[in-house]
N, C-alpha and C positions, 0 to 999 in steps of 0.2 A: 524434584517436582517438575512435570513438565508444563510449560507456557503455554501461551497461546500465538501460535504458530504463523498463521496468512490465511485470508480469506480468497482473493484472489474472485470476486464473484464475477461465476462465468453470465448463466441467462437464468433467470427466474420461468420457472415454467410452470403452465397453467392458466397464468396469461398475459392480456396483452401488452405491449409498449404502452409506455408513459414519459410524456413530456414535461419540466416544468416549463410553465410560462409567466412568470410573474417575478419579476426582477424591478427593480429600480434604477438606474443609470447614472454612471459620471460620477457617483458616491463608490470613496475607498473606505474600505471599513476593516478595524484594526483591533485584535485580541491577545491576549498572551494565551500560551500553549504550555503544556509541562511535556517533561521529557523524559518518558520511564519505562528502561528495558530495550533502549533503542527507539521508542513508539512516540510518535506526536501525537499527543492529546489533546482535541480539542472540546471546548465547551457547548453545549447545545441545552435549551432549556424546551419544553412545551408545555405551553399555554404556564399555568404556575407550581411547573415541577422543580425539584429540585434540581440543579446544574448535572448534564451527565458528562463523563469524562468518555468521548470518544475518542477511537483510534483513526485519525487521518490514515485510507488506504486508495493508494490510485489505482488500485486492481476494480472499484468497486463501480461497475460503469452505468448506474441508471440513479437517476435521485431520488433520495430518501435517506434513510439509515436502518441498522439493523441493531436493536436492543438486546443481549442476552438474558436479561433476567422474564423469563415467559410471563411470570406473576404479573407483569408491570403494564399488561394489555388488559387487566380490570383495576386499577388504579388511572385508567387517562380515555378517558371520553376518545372511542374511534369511530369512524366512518365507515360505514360497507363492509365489513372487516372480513374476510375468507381466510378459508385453510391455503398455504401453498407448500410446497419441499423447495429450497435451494441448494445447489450442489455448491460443492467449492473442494481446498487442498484436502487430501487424503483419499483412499484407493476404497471407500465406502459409501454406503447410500446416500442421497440427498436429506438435507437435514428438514424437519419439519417445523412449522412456523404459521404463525395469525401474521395478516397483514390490511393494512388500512390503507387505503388512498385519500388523494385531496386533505391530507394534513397540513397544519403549520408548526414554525419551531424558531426558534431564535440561538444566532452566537453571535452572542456579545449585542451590537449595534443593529447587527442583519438578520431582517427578516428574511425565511423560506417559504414561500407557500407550496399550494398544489404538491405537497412530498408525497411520498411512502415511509411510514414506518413499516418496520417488521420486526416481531417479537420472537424468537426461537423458543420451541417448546419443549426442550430437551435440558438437561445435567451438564452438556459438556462442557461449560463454560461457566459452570458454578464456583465460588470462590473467586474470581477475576476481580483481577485491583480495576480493570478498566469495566465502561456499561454497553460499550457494542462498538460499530464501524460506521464511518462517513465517509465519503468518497466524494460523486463524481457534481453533487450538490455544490460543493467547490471545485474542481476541477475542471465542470464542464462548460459554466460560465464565466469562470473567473480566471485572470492572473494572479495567481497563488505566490506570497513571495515568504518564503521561511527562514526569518531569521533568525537562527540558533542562538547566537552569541546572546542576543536579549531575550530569545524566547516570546517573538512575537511572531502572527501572522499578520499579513495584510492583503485583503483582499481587492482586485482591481477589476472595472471593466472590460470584459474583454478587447473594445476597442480601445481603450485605454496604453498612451504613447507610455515606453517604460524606456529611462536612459539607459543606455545598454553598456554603455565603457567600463573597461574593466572587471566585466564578463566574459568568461568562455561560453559559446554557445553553442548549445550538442542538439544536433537534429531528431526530433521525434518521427517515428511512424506507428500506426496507431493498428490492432486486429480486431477482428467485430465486436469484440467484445468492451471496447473501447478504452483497453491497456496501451501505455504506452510502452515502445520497443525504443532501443537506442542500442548504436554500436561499441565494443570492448573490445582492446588488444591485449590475450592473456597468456602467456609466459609459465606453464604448470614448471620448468627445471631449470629456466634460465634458454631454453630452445628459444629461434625466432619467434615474433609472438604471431598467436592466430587470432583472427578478424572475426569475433561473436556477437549474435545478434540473440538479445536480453533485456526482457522488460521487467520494468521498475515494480516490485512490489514495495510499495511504503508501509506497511502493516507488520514488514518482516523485520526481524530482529539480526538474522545471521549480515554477513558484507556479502558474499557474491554465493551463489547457491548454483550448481551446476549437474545437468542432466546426461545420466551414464546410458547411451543407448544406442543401437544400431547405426553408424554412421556422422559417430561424433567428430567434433576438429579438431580433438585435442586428447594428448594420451592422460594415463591414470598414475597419478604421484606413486610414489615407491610406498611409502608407507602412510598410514592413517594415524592422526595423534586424537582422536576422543569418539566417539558414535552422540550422534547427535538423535534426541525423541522429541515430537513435537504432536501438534495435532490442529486441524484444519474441519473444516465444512462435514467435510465428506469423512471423516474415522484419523486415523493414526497417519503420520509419517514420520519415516526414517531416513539415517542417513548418517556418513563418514566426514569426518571434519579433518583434511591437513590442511598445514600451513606449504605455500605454493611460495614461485618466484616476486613474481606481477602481474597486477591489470592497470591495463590505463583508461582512464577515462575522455576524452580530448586529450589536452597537452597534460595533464597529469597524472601521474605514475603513481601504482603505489607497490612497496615492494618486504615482501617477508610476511605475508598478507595471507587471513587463512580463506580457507572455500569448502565449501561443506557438497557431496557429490549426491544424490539420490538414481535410486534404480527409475528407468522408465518411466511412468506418471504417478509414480508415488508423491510429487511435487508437484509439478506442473501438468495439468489437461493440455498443453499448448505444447501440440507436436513438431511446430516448425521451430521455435523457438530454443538457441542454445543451453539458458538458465536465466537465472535471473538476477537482477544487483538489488540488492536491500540495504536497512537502514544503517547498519553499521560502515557501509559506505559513505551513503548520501549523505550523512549527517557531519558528516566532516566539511562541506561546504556550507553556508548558506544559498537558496534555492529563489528560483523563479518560476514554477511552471506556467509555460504559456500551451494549454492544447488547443487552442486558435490559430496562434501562428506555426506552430507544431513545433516547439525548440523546446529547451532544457536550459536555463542557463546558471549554470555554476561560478561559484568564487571561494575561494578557500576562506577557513573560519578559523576561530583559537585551537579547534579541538582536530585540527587537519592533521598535523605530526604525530596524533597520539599512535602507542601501539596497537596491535589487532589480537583480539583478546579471545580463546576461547568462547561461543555461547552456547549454556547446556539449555 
């Protein structure tokens, strides 16, 4: 059975930019998460729905979320609502979708105003244990801090002083689409390692996802141990899973670690970009995002030494 794969939302088109502006300040506000399939879940209610279980994605760069169940857009009182298509992972159309501006919605404590919902009007994400994607709603005003071990979030002000000791801290930079990028030194046979630049997809389940394509920095492992099927925005994607030497992340290694390689933009729209690190990574730390002061900052967690595990 295949999953559900990374959204990765590149631009909404049809129209135009949307800001939120309605925050409250100086207040940290603090939720538990579930953790299933590699995927942070977080809770979001509107107005007096029942709790949806979203997937925390930092591909997802404008605020609001995006519901899959299409039915759930005449079940909840919406605003202005329009037709729109979003594209995202996979080498097929833009998917189509009802969307509402000027909404509100709650996790946990925090209030959102001024969002977007967006309702997708299609099948492909029928059966899903989770109810759709949040992003940049958190991301883009907050310091995000994820911590695994207890399975909480906690969300900070952006100007909000965060002790830093005993942090590694990895430098973000960010593409229009307002993903963040960070550097990896990766090792495919045990060769000196090379210097890859790969942004974070949090939505994703695989550890490190890597793009096979004219003028790569890195050669192609001898053999493939599983074919990996997944599916995105945009239709199907494919792809080859071995297990490689290392990557490093800062000062930490990890080694006997698998990477799953896809043809061309069968994965990624993001042609500068070497690949991408996902959750089966990340979740090995506990997490800080700051995209304010543009860092990353990491600390290892219980679940750091586990092995690296095929995901189908």
């Amino acid at each position: 059975m295949k999953h559900i794969y990374a959204f990765s939302i590149a631009v909404i088109v049809f129209f135009t930019s949307f800001t939120c502006t309605a925050f409250d300040k100086a207040v940290k506000h603090t939720f538990p998460f579930k953790l299933v399939n590699n995927k942070v879940l977080v809770p979001v209610n509107i107005g007096g729905s029942r709790t949806f279980d979203l997937i925390l994605d930092s591909g997802f760069g404008f605020d609001g979320i995006i519901l899959f169940n299409g039915e759930l857009a005449d079940s909840i009182q919406l605003n202005n609502r329009i037709q729109v298509q979003i594209p995202g992972a996979g080498d097929g159309p833009p998917s189509n979708a009802i969307m509402s501006d000027s909404m509100t919605f709650n996790s946990g404590t925090r209030e959102f105003k001024n969002q977007r919902i967006i309702f997708l009007q299609n099948d492909k994400f029928k059966g899903s244990t989770t109810d759709g994607v949040i992003g940049y709603t958190y991301f883009g005003h907050h310091k995000v801090e994820v911590d695994y071990d207890n399975k909480i979030i906690t969300l900070y002000d952006n100007t909000d002083a965060i002790d830093e000791a005993g942090w590694e801290i990895i430098p973000l930079t960010f593409d229009g689409n307002n993903k963040p990028h960070l550097d990896i030194a990766l090792s495919i046979a045990g060769e000196e390692p090379v210097k890859l630049d790969v942004y974070i997809d949090y939505a994703a389940s695989l550890s490190l996802e890597l793009t096979i394509k004219e003028g790569m920095k890195f050669g192609l492992p001898e053999k493939y141990i599983a074919d990996y099927g997944g599916f995105g925005l945009s239709g199907d994607v494919h792809g080859k899973t071995a297990r490689i030497h290392s990557y490093k992340i800062g000062k930490y290694e990890f080694r006997d670690v698998t990477a799953t390689f896809f043809e061309g933009n069968a994965r990624s729209k993001d042609k500068y970009a070497d690949g991408v690190i996902s959750n089966d990574a990340l979740r090995r730390f506990n997490l800080v995002f700051d995209y304010y002061g543009k860092k990353l900052l990491i600390k290892p967690n219980s679940s750091f030494n586990e092995p690296f595990e095929i995901v189908n």
